[in-house]
C-alpha positions in Angstrom: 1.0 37.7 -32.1 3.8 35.7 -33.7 5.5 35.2 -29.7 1.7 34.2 -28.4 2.0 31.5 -31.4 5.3 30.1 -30.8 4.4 30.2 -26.7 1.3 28.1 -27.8 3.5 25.7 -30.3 6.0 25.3 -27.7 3.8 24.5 -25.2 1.8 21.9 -27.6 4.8 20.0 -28.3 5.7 19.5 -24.4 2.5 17.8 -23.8 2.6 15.8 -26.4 6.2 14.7 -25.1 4.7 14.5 -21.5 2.2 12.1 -22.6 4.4 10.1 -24.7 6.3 9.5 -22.0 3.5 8.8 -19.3 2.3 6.3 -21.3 5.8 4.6 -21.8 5.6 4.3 -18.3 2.3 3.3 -18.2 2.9 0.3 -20.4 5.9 -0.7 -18.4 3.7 -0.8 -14.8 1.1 -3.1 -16.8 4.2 -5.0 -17.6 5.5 -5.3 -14.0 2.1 -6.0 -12.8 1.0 -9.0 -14.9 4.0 -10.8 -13.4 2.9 -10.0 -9.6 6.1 -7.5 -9.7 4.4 -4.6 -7.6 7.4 -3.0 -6.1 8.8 -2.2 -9.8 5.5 -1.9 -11.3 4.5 1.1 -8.5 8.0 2.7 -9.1 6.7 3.3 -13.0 3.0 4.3 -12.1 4.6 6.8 -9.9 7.0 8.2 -12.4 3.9 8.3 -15.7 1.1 10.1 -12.6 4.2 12.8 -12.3 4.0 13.6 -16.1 0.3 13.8 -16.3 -1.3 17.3 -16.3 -4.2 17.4 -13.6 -6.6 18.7 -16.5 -6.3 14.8 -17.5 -8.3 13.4 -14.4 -9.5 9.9 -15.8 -6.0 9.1 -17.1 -4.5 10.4 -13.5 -7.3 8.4 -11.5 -6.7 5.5 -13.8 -3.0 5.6 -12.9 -3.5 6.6 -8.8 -6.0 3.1 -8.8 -3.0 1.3 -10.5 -0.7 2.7 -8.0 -3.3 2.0 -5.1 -3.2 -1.6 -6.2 0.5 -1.8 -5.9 1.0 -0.9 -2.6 -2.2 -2.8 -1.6 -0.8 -6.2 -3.0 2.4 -5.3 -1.5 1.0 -4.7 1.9 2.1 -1.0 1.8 -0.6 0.8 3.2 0.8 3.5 4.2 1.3 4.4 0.5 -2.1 2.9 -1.1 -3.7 5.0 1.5 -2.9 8.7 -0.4 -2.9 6.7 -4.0 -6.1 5.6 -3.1 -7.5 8.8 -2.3 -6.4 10.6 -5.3 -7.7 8.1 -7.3 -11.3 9.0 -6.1 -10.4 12.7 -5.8 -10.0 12.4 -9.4 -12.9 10.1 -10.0 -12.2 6.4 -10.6 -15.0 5.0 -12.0 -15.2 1.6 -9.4 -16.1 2.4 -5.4 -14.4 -0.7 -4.2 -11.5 2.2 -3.9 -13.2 3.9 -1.1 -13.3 0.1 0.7 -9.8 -0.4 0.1 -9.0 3.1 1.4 -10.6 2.0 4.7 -9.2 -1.2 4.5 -5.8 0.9 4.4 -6.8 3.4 7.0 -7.7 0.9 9.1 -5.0 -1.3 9.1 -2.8 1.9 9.8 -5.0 2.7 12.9 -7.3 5.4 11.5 -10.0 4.1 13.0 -12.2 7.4 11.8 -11.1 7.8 8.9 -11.8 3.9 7.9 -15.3 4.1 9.3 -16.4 7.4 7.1 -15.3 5.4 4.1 -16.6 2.4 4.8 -19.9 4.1 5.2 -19.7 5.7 1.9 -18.9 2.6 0.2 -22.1 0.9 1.8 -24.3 3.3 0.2 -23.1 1.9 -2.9 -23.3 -1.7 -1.7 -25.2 -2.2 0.9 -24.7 -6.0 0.8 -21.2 -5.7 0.9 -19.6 -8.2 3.5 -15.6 -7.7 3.8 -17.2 -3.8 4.0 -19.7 -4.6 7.2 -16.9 -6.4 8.8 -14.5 -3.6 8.0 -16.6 -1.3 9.5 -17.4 -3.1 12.9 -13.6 -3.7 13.4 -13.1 0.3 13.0 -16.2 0.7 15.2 -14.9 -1.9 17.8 -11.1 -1.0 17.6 -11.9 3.0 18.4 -13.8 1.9 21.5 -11.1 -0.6 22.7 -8.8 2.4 22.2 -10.6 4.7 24.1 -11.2 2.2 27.0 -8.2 -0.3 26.8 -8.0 -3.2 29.1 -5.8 -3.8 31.8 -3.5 -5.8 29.4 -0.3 -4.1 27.7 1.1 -5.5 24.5 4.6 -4.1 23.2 6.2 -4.4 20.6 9.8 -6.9 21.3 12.8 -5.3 19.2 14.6 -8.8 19.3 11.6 -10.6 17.7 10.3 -7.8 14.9 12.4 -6.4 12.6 11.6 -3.4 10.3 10.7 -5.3 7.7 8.2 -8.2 7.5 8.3 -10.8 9.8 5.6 -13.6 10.1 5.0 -17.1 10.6 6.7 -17.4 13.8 6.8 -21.3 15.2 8.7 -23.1 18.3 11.5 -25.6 17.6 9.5 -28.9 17.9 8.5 -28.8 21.6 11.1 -26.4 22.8 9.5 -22.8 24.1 13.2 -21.4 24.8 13.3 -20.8 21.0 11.5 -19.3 18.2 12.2 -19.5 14.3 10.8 -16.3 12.4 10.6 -15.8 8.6 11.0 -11.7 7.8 13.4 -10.0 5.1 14.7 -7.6 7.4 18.3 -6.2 6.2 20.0 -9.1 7.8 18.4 -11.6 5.2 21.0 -13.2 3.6 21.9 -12.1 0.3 22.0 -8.7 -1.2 18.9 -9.1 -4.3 15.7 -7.6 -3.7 12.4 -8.7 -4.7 10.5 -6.8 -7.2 7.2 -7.8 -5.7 7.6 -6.0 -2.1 10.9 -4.3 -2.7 12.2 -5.7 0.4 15.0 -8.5 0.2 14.2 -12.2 -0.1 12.9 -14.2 2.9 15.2 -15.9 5.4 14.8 -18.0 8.6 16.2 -16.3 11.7 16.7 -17.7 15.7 15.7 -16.4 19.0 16.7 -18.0 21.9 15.4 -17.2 25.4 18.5 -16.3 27.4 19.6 -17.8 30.7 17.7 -14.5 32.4 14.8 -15.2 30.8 14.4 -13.0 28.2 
């Protein structure tokens, strides 16, 4: 009897420490997060979900939305997209996580998965209009991929990087040339951004070569 109490004692005291130190963690995402900081903020949501025992599901949902809304803001999706689903699998309260879970599906190509949650979500709004359009762009993207056109579009290594690239523009009225912001590794500098964890945003140069490429 006196080992079973000391098992139990012992035990006690180690989730009392676990949850101590979730909710440090906790407090330090909120932190992150009310200054747009969504890379750092994730990295502590991550850490606190670790420490949580399953048996607390609303404190482990509450933290998987958090997360979720991380990578979302981020534009992470293939992260939000299993955040996301274990913060419904443990029962967050608000069903705008099953939209963003499509969102997130669909963005990554799941074109299946992101139409069975959208659906679900409409049951719950109905009148729901980023969800309607969500689920005719999963609807019309699956049937372009199963009957594509007689276009290809591929991907050119010399223009994307592995990180984000956007706003590509010509220089003035020359076609020859393209200037691209993206923080791929070649960015200069060596800081990183706390908001997408990537580095800071630099300019870079193509140039069409004298073959034409």
């Amino acid at each position: 009897m006196k080992k079973n109490g000391l098992y139990i004692l012992i035990m006690l005291v180690a989730m009392i420490v676990a949850s101590c130190s979730s909710e440090k963690g906790i407090r330090k995402g909120d932190q992150f997060f009310a200054i747009m900081e969504y890379n750092e903020a994730s990295k502590e949501y991550k850490k606190a979900y670790r420490k949580i025992a399953p048996q607390e599901r609303k404190k482990r949902a509450e933290v998987a939305w958090k997360m979720a809304e991380c990578y979302r803001k981020s534009n992470s999706p293939q992260f939000s997209i299993g955040a996301y689903q274990n913060a419904i699998r443990y029962g967050y309260p608000d069903s705008t996580a099953l939209r963003h879970l499509a969102d997130a599906q669909l963005q990554k190509g799941d074109y299946k998965a992101a139409q069975k949650n959208y659906e679900l979500f409409l049951e719950k709004a109905p009148e729901n209009r980023m969800a309607q359009i969500g689920l005719q762009s999963a609807k019309q993207s699956d049937a372009w991929k199963k009957n594509p056109s007689l276009y290809i579009v591929k991907k050119d290594k010399d223009l994307n990087g592995q990180r984000s690239d956007c706003c590509p523009a010509y220089v003035g009225e020359d076609t020859t040339m393209i200037i691209t912001t993206s923080t791929r590794k070649d960015a200069t500098g060596d800081d990183i951004s706390g908001i997408t964890g990537q580095k800071f945003a630099d300019l870079f140069l193509t140039k069409r070569d004298e073959k034409g490429k």
